[in-house]
C-alpha positions in Angstrom: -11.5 16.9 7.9 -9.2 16.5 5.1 -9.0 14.4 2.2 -7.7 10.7 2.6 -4.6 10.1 0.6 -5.3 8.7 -2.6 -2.9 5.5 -2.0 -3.3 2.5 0.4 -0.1 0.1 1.7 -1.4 -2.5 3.5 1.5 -4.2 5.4 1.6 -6.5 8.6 3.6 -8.5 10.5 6.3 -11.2 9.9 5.8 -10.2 5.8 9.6 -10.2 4.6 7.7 -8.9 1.0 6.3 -6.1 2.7 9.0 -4.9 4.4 10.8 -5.4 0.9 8.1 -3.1 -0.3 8.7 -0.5 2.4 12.4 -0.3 1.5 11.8 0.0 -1.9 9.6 3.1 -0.8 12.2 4.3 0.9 15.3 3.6 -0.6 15.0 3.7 -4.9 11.9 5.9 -4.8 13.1 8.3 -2.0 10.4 9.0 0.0 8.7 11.0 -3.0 5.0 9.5 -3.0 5.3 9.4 1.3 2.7 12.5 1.5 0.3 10.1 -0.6 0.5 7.0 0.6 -1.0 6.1 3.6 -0.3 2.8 5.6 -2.7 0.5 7.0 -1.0 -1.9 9.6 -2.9 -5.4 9.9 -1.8 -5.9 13.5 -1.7 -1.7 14.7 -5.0 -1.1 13.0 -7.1 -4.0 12.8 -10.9 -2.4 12.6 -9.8 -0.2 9.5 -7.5 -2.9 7.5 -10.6 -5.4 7.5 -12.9 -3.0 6.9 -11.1 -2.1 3.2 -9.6 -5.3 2.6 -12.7 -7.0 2.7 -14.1 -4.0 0.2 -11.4 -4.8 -2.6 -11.5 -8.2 -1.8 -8.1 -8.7 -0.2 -6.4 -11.5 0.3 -2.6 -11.2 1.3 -0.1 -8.6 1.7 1.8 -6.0 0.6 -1.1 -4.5 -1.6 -1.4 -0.4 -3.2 -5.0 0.4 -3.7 -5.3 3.0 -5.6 -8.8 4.6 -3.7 -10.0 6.7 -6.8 -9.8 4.0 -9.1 -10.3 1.4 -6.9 -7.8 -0.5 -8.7 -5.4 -3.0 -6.5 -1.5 -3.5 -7.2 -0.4 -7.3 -5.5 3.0 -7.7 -7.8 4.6 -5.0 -5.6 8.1 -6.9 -6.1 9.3 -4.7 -9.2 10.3 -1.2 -8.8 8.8 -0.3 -12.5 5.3 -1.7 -11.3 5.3 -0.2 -8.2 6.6 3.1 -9.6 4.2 3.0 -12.3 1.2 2.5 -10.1 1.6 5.1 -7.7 2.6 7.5 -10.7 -1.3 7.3 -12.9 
């Protein structure tokens, strides 16, 4: 078994600032944290989202966790925060 990435994105449906967040992924960042982020889907995945949500005390999407630290990022609406998170 390997290794779970070292970053959460919890997303869900009918969240225009997660799909914001997804773009910014995508778009400004390139792809370049992809292999270390991995996506937890309210809706497609609903055992495992509760399941750390309710560990880190989660209340509303988009989050990052950051699993080593524990450490949660909700202001994912700025690039430089976002970037800086997934770059510790």
């Amino acid at each position: 078994m390997t290794d779970p990435k070292p970053f959460v994105l919890f997303t869900q449906d009918q969240c225009p600032q997660c799909e914001t967040l997804k773009r910014m992924l995508t778009l400004p960042l390139r792809g370049a944290f992809d292999d270390q982020i991995e996506v937890l889907h309210r809706q497609q995945n609903p055992d495992a989202f509760t399941a750390l949500a309710d560990a880190h005390a989660l209340a509303r999407t988009p989050a990052l966790l950051h699993r080593p630290s524990g450490k949660l990022l909700l202001d994912t609406g700025s690039l430089g925060a976002v970037k800086a998170f997934l770059t510790q």
